[in-house]
C-alpha positions as a Markdown table, in Angstrom:
| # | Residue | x | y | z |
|---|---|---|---|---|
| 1 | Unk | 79.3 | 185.9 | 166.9 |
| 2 | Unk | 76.6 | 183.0 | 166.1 |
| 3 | Unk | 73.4 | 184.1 | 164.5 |
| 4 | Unk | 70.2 | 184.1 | 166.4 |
| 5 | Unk | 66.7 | 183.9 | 165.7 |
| 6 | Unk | 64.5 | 184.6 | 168.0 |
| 7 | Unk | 61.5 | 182.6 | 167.9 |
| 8 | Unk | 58.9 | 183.9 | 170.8 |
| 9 | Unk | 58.8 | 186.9 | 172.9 |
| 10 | Unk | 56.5 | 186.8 | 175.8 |
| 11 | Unk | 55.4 | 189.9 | 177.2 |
| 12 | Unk | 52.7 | 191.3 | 179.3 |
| 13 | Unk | 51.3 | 194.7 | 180.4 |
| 14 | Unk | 48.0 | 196.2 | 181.7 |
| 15 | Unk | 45.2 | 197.8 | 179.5 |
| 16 | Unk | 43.4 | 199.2 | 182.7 |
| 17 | Unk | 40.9 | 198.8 | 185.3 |
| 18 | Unk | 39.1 | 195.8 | 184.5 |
| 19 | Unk | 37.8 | 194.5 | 180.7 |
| 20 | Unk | 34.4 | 193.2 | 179.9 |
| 21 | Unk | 35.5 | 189.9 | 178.3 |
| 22 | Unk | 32.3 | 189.1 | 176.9 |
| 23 | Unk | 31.8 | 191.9 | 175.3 |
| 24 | Unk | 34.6 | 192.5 | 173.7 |
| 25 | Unk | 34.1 | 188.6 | 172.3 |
| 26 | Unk | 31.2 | 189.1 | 171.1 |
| 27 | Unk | 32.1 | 192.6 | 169.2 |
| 28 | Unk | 35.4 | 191.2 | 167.6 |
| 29 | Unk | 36.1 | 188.7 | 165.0 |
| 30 | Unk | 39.6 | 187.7 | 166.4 |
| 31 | Unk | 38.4 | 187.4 | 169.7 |
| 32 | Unk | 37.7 | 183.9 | 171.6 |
| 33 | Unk | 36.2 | 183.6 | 174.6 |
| 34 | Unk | 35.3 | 180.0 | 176.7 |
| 35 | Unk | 36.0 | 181.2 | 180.4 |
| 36 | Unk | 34.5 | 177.5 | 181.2 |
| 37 | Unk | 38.1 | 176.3 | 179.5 |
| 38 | Unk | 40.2 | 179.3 | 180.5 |
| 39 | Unk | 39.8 | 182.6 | 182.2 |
| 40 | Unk | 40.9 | 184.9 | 179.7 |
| 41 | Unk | 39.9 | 186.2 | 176.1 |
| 42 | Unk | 42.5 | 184.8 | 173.4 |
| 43 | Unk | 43.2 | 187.7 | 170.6 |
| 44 | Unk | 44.7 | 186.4 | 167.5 |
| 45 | Unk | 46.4 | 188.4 | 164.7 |
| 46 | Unk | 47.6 | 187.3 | 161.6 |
| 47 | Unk | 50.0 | 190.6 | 161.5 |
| 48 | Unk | 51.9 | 190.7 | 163.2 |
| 49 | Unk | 51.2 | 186.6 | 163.8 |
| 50 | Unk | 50.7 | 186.9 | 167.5 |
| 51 | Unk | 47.9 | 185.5 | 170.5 |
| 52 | Unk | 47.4 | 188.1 | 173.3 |
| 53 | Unk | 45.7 | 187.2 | 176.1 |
| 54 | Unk | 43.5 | 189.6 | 178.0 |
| 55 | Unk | 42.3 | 189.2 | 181.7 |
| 56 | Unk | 39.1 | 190.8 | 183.2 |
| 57 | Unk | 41.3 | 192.3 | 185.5 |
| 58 | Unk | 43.1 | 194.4 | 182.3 |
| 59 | Unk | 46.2 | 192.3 | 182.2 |
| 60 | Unk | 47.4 | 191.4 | 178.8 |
| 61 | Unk | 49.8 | 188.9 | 178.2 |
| 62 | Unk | 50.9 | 188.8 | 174.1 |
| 63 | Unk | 52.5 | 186.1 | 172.9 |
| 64 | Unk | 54.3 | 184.5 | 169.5 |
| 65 | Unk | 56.0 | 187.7 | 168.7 |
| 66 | Unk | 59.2 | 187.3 | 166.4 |
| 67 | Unk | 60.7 | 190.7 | 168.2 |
| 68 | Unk | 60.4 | 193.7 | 170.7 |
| 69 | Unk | 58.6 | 195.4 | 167.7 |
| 70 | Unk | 56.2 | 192.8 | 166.9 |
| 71 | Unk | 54.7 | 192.9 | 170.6 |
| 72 | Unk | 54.6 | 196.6 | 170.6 |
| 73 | Unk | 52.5 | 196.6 | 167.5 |
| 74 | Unk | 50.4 | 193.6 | 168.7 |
| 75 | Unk | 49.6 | 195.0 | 171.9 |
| 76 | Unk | 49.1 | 198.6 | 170.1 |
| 77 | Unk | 46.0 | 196.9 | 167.3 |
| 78 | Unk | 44.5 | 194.9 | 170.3 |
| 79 | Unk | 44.2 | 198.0 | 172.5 |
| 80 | Unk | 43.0 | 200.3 | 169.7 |
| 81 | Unk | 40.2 | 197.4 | 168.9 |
| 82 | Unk | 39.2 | 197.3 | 172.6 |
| 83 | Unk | 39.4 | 200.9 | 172.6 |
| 84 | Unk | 36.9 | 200.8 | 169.6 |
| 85 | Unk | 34.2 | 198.9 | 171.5 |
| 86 | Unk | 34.3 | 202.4 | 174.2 |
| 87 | Unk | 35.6 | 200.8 | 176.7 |
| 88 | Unk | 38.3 | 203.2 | 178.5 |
| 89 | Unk | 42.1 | 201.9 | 177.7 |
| 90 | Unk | 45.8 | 202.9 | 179.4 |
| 91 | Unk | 47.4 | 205.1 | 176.9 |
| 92 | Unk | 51.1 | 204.0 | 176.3 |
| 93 | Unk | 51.0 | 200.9 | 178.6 |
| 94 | Unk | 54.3 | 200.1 | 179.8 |
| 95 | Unk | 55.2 | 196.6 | 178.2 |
| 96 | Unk | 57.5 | 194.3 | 180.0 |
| 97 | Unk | 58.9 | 191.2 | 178.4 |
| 98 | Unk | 58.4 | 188.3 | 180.3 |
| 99 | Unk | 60.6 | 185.7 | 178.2 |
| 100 | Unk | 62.4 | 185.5 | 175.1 |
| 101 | Unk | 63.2 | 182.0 | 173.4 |
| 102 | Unk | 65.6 | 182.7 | 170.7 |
| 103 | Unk | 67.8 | 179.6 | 169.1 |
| 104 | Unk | 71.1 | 179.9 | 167.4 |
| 105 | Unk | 74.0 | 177.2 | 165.6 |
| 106 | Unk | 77.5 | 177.1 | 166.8 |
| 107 | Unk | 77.9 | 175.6 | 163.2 |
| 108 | Unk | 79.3 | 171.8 | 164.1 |
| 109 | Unk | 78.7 | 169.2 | 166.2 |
| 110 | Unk | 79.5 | 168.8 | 169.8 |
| 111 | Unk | 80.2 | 166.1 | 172.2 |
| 112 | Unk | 77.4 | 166.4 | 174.9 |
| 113 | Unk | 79.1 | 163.9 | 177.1 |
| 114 | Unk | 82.5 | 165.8 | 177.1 |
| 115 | Unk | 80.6 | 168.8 | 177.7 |
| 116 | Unk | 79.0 | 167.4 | 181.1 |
| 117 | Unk | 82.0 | 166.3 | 182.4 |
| 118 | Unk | 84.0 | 169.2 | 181.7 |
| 119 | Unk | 81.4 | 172.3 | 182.8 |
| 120 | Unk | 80.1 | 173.1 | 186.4 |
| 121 | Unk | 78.2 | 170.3 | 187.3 |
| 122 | Unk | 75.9 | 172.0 | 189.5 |
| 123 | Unk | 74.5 | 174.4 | 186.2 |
| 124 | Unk | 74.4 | 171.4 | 183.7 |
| 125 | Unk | 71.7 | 168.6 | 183.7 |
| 126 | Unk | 72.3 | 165.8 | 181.1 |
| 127 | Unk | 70.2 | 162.7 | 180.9 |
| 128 | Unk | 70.1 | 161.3 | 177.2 |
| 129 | Unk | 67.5 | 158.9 | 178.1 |
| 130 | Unk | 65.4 | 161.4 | 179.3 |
| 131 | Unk | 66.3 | 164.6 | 176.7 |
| 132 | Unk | 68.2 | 164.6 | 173.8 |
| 133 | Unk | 69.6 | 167.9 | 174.8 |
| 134 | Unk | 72.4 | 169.2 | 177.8 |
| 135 | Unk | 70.5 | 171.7 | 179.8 |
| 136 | Unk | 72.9 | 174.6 | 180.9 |
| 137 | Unk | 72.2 | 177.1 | 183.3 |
| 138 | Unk | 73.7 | 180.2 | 183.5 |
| 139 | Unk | 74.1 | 182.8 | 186.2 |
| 140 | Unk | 74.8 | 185.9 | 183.9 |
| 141 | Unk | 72.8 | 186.2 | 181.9 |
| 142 | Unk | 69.8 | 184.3 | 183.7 |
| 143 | Unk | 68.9 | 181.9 | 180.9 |
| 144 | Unk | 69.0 | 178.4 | 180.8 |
| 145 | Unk | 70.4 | 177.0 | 177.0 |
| 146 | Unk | 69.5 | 173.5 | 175.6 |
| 147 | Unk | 72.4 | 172.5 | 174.2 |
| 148 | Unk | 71.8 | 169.7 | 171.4 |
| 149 | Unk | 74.8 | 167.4 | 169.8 |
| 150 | Unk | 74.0 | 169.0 | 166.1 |
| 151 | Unk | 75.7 | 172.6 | 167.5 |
| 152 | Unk | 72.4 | 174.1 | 167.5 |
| 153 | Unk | 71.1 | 175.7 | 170.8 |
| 154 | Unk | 67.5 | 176.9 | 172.5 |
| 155 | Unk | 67.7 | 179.7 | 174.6 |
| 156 | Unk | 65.1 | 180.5 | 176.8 |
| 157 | Unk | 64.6 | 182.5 | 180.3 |
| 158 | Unk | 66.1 | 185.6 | 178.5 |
| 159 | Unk | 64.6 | 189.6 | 179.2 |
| 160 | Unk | 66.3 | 191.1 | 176.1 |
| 161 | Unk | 68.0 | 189.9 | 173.2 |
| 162 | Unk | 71.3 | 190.7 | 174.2 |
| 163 | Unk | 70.8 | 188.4 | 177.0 |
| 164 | Unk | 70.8 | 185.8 | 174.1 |
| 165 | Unk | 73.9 | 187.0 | 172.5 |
| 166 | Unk | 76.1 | 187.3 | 175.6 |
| 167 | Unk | 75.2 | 183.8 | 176.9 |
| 168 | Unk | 75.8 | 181.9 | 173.1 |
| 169 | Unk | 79.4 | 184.4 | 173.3 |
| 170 | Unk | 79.7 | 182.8 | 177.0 |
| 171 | Unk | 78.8 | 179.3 | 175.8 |
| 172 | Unk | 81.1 | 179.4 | 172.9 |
| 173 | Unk | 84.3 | 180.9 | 175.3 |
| 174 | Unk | 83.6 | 178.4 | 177.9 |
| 175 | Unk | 83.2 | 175.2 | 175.1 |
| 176 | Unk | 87.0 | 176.8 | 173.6 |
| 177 | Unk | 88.5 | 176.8 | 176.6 |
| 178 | Unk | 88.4 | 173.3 | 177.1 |
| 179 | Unk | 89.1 | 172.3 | 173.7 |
| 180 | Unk | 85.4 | 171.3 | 172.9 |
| 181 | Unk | 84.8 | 173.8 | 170.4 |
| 182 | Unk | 86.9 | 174.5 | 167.6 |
């Protein structure tokens, strides 16, 4: 199996009721708040090196996280800071990842061109003048991989990381069975 690295997971939960933005700006160093420029409170950390967004409406989206982990700790510092300011926070919010973009090597070069021809043309969108990469959809797992003629690949669309191993094992199978891949 091809490594992977996963390079962002996007996930999102809900700290509670509603969130006084404003306050919590004005209490916390990481905190940035322009609501004339966008609607929500931007949280960085530099451990793990994430952004999480916060809504007044108590929705959190945290993103930049390297793994599962990462955004359960991010989430975990930005909700015990809130917390710190007194105003009331969900214990044990229930995280749900929105989208992971992972990216992998199948370790030599491929022929996009071959590859068009020869997959489902209705999950494949190829248009070199446009992108330098084949964009594949696939059905199972629901991702969509950017396919690029150096062997390396962008995943992206993916719920869990084994979404991103079982469509690069897919990939790779389909690419072998017509003689693309050696």
């Amino acid at each position: 199996m091809a490594k992977i690295k996963i390079e962002n997971v996007v996930a999102s939960t809900s700290l509670g009721e509603e969130l006084d933005l404003q306050k919590i700006a004005s209490s916390l160093d990481e905190a940035e708040y322009e609501p004339k420029k966008f609607p929500g409170l931007i949280f960085r950390l530099k451990e793990p090196k994430t952004a999480t967004l916060l809504f007044r409406s108590g929705k959190v989206v945290c993103t930049g996280a390297k793994s599962l982990e990462d955004v359960r700790r991010a989430i975990n510092k930005v909700a015990k800071a809130v917390g710190s300011l007194g105003i009331p926070i969900k214990k044990n919010p229930e995280i749900e990842v929105q989208n992971i973009v992972a990216s992998s090597d199948l370790g030599t070069g491929i022929n996009l061109n071959a590859i068009a021809i020869s997959l489902s043309l209705e999950k494949v969108e190829y248009e070199p003048e446009q992108f330098p990469g084949l964009v594949y959809r696939l059905d199972k797992p629901k991702v969509v991989v950017l396919l690029f003629g150096s062997g390396k690949l962008v995943c992206t669309g993916a719920r869990k990381p084994e979404d991103v191993g079982e469509a690069v094992d897919k990939i790779t199978e389909e690419l072998k069975a017509v003689d693309l891949l050696h």
